[in-house]
ROKEKOL-431098 format. One record per residue (C-alpha): chain; residue number from 1; x, y, z. Coordinates in steps of 0.001 Angstrom, whole numbers, plus 524288, in hexadecimal, padded with zeros to 5 digits. Example, Ala and Ser with C-alpha at 12.3 -4.5 7.8 and 13.67 -1.06 7.14 Angstrom:
> c, k, xx, yy, zz
> A, 1, 8300C, 7EE6C, 81E78 .
> A, 2, 83566, 7FBDC, 81BE4 .
END
This chain:
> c, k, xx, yy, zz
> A, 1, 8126B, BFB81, 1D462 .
> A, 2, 80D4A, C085B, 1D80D .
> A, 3, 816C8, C13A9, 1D326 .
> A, 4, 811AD, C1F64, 1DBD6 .
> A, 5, 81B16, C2930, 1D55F .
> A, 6, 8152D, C26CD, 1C94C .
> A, 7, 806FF, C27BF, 1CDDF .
> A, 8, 80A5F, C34EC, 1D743 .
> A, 9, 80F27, C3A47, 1C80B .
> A, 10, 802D2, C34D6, 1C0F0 .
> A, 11, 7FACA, C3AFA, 1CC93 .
> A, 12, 800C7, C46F3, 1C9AB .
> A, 13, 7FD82, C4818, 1BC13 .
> A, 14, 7EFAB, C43D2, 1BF1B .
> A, 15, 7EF87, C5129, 1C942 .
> A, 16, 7F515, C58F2, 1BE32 .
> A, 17, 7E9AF, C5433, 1B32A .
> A, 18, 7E021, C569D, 1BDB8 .
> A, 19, 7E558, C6423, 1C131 .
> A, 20, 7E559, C68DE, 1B1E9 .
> A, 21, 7D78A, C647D, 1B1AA .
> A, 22, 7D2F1, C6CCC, 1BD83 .
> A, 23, 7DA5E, C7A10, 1BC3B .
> A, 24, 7CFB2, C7A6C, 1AF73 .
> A, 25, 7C3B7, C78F3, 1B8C4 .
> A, 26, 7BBB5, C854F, 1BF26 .
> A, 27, 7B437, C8594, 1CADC .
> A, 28, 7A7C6, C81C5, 1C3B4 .
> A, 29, 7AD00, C7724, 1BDE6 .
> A, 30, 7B471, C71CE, 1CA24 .
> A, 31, 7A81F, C72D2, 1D139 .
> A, 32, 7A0DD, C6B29, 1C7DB .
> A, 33, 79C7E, C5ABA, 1CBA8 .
> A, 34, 7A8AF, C51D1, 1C87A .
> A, 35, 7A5D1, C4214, 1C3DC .
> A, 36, 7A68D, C40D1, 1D1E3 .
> A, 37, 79962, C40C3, 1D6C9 .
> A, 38, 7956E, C4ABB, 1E27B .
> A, 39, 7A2E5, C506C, 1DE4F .
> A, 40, 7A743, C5D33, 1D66C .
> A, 41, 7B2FD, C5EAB, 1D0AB .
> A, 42, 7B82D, C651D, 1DA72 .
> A, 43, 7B613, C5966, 1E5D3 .
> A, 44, 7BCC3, C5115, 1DBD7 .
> A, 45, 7C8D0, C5BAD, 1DC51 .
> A, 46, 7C83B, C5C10, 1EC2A .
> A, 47, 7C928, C4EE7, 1EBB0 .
> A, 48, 7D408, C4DFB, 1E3CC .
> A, 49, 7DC96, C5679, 1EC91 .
> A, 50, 7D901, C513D, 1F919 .
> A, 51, 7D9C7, C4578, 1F30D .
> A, 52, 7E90C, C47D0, 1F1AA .
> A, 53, 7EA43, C4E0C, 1FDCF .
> A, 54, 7E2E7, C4060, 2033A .
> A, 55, 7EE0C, C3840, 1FD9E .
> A, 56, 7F985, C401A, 20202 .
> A, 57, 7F347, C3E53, 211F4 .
> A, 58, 7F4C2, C2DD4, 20DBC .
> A, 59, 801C1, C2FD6, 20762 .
> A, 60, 80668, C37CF, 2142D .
> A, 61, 800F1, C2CB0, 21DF4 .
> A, 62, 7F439, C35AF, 220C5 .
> A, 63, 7E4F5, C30E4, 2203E .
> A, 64, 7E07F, C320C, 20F5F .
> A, 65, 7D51C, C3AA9, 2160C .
> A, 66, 7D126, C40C7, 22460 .
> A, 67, 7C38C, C3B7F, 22173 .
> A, 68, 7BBB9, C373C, 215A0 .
> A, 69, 7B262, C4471, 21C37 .
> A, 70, 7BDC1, C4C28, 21A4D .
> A, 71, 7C29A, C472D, 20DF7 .
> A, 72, 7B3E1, C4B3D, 208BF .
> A, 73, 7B4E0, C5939, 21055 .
> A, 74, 7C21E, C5B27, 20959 .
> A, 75, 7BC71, C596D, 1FACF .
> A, 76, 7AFD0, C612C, 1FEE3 .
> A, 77, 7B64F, C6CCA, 2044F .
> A, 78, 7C027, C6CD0, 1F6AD .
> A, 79, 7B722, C6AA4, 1ECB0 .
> A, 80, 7B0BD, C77C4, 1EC2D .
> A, 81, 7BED2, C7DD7, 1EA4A .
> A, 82, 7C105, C8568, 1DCA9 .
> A, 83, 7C8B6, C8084, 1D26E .
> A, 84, 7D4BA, C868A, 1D556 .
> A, 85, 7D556, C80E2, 1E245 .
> A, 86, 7D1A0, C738D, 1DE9D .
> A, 87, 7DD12, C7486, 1D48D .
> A, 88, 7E7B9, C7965, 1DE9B .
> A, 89, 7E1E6, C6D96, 1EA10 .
> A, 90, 7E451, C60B7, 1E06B .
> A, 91, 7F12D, C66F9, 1DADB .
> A, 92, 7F555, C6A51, 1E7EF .
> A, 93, 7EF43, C5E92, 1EEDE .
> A, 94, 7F4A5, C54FF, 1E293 .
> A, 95, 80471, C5A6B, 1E59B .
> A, 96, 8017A, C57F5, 1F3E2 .
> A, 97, 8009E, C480A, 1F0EA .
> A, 98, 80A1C, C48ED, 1E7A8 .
> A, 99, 81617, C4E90, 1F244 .
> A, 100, 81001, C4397, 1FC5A .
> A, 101, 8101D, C39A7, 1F0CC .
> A, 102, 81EDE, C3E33, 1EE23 .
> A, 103, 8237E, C3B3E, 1FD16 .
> A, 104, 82BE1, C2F5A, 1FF38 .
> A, 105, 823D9, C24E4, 20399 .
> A, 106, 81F8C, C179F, 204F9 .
> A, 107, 8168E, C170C, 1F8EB .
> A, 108, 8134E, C064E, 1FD6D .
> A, 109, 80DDC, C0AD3, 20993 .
> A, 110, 7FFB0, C07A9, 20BE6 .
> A, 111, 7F709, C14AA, 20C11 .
> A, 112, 7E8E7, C1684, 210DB .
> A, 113, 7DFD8, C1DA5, 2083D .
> A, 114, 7D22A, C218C, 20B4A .
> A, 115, 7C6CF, C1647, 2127D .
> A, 116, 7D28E, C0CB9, 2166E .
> A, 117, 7D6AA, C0D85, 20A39 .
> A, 118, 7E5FD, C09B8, 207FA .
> A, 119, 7EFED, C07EA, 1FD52 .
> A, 120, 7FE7D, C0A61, 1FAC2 .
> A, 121, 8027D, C1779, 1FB61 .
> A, 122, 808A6, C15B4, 1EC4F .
> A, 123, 7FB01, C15F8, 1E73D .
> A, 124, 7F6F5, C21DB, 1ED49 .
> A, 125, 7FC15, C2A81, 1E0D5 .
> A, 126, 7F5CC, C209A, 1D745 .
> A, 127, 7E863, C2527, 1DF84 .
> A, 128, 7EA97, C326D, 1DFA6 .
> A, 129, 7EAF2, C31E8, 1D04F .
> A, 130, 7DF1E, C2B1C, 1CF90 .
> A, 131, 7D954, C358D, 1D89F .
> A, 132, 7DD5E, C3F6A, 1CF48 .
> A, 133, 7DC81, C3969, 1C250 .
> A, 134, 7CE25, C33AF, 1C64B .
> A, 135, 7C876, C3F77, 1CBE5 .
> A, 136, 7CE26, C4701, 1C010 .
> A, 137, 7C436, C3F85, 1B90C .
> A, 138, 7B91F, C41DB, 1C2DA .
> A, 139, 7BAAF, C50F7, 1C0CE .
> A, 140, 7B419, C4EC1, 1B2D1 .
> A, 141, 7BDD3, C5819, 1AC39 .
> A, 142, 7C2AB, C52AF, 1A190 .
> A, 143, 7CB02, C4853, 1A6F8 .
> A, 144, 7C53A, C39AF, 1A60B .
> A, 145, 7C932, C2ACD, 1A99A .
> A, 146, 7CCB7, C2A38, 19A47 .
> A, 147, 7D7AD, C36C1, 19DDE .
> A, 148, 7DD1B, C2DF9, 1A81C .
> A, 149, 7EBC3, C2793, 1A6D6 .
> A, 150, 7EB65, C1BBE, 1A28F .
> A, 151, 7F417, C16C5, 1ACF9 .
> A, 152, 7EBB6, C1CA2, 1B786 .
> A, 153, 7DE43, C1871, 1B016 .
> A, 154, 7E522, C088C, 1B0E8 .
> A, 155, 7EAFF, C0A08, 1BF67 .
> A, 156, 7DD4F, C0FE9, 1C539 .
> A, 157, 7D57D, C049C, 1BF03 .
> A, 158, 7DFE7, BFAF0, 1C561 .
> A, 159, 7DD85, C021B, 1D07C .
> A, 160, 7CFBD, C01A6, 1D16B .
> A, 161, 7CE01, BF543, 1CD03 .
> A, 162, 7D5F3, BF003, 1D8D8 .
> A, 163, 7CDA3, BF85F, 1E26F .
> A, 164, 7BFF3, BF111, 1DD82 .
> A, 165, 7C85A, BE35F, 1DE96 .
> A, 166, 7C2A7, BDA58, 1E6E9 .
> A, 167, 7B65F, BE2FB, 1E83C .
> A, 168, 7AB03, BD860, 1E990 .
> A, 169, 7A054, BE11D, 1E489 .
> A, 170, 7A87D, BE245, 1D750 .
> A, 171, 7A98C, BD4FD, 1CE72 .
> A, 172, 7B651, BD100, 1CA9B .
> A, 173, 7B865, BD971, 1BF81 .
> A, 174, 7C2D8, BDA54, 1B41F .
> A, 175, 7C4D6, BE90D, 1AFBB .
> A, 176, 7CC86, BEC30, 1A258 .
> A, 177, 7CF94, BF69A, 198B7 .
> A, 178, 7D36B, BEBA8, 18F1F .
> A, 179, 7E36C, BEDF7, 191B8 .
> A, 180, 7E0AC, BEC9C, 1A161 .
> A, 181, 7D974, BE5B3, 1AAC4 .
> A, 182, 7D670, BE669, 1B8EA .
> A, 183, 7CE69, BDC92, 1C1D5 .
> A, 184, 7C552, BE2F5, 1CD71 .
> A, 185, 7B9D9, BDF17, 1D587 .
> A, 186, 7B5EB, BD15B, 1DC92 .
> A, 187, 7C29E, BC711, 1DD8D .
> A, 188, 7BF93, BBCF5, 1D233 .
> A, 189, 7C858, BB40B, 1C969 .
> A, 190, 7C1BC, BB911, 1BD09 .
> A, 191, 7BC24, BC5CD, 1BB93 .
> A, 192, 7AC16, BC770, 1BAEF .
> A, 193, 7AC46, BD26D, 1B2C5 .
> A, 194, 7B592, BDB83, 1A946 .
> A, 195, 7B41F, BE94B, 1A8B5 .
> A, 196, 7BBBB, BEE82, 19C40 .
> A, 197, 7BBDB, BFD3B, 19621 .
> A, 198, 7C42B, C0744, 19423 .
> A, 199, 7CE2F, C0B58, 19FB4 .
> A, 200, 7C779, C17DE, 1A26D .
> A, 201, 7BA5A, C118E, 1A41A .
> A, 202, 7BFC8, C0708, 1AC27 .
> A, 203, 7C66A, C0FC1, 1B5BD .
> A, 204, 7BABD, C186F, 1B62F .
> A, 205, 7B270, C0E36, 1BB44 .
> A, 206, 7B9B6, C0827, 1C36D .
> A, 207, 7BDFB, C151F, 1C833 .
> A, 208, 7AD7C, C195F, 1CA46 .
> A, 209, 7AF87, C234C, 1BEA6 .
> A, 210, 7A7CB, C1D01, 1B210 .
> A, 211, 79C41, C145F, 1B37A .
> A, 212, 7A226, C086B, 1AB8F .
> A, 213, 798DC, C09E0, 1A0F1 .
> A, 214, 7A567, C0A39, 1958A .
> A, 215, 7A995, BFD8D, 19A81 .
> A, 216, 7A78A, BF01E, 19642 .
> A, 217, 7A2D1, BE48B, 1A03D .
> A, 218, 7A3B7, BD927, 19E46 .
> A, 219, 7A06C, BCC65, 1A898 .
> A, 220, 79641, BD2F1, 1AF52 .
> A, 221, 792E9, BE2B2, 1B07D .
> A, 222, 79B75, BEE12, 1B52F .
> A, 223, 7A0AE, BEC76, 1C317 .
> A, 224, 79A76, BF7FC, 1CD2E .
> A, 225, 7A7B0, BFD55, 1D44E .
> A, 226, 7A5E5, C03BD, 1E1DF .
> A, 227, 7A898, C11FA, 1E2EC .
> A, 228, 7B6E4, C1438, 1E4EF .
END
């Protein structure tokens, strides 16, 4: 069961950790290359804001983006932007969703997201944390996938585990931490492989952000996701 109150709260907290880490950058260090690559840091801070502004148009019954060409455009024009102004856009961008996440609504409704893309509108706050909690990471800060709340670090590797389900490049896989375990990849009865490490270094290759190389395989050799 999906609580959105509680996720709009945890996403708030995320935007608050990210916005104590950024009032300490300058311009030369906001313009410098994120983990993103082709990215600086300030794309990744573009992003985030019209990322938010993105999910309040599917929470209010409008298209996630005009265009993927505009959606580009948008974090082009912003990056360049100083500090300051990158500061006052995700702040001001991040209380924007959170008044359309606080409307009366019906949070079981069915919601399209970008590329035909759909899911139920109560999961929209759990992705806007993982926008902000993730990309906190990719600004290369101080902030890493070990910094993460636990309950965020478990639900996003349920999360993407389920998305690479079924996938019939991927073998069936087992993935644990030791305490947890998630299945992904082909349909199969038993499981070709197990993929166990720690639950930072799980999430942060299934989630694109760590190579793999700290876990243990077992049945066969690491599993190569697709991009997300």
């Amino acid at each position: 069961m999906i609580d959105h109150v509680h996720d709009l709260a945890c996403v708030q907290d995320a935007t608050e950790r990210l916005l104590t880490a950024v009032a300490k950058l300058d311009n030369a260090s906001t313009a410098e290359p994120s983990r993103l690559p082709g990215w600086t840091r300030g794309h990744v801070l573009a992003h985030i804001a019209r990322n938010a502004d993105a999910l309040v148009n599917v929470l209010e019954g409008r298209p996630m983006y005009v265009s993927a060409e505009t959606r580009d455009a948008d974090i082009e024009r912003d990056a360049p932007r100083p500090p300051a102004a990158q500061l006052a856009d995700v702040r001001e961008s991040a209380a924007r969703f959170q008044r359309a996440g606080a409307v009366p609504a019906d949070w079981a409704r069915t919601v399209e997201l970008r590329n035909g893309v759909t899911d139920s509108a109560a999961r929209l706050p759990f992705r806007r944390w993982a926008e902000v909690d993730l990309h906190h990471v990719d600004l290369g800060i101080g902030y890493e996938l070990e910094d993460l709340p636990a309950e965020f670090t478990e639900r996003e590797t349920g999360f993407l585990a389920d998305r690479f389900a079924g996938h019939p490049e991927i073998p069936a896989t087992r993935i644990t931490d030791g305490t947890r375990a998630w299945r992904t990849g082909r349909e199969a009865d038993v499981a070709e492989v197990t993929v166990s490490g720690a639950p930072a270094d799980l999430l942060g290759w299934l989630a694109g952000r760590r190579d793999g190389s700290a876990l243990e395989v077992t049945g066969g050799t690491l599993p190569k996701l697709p991009p997300l």
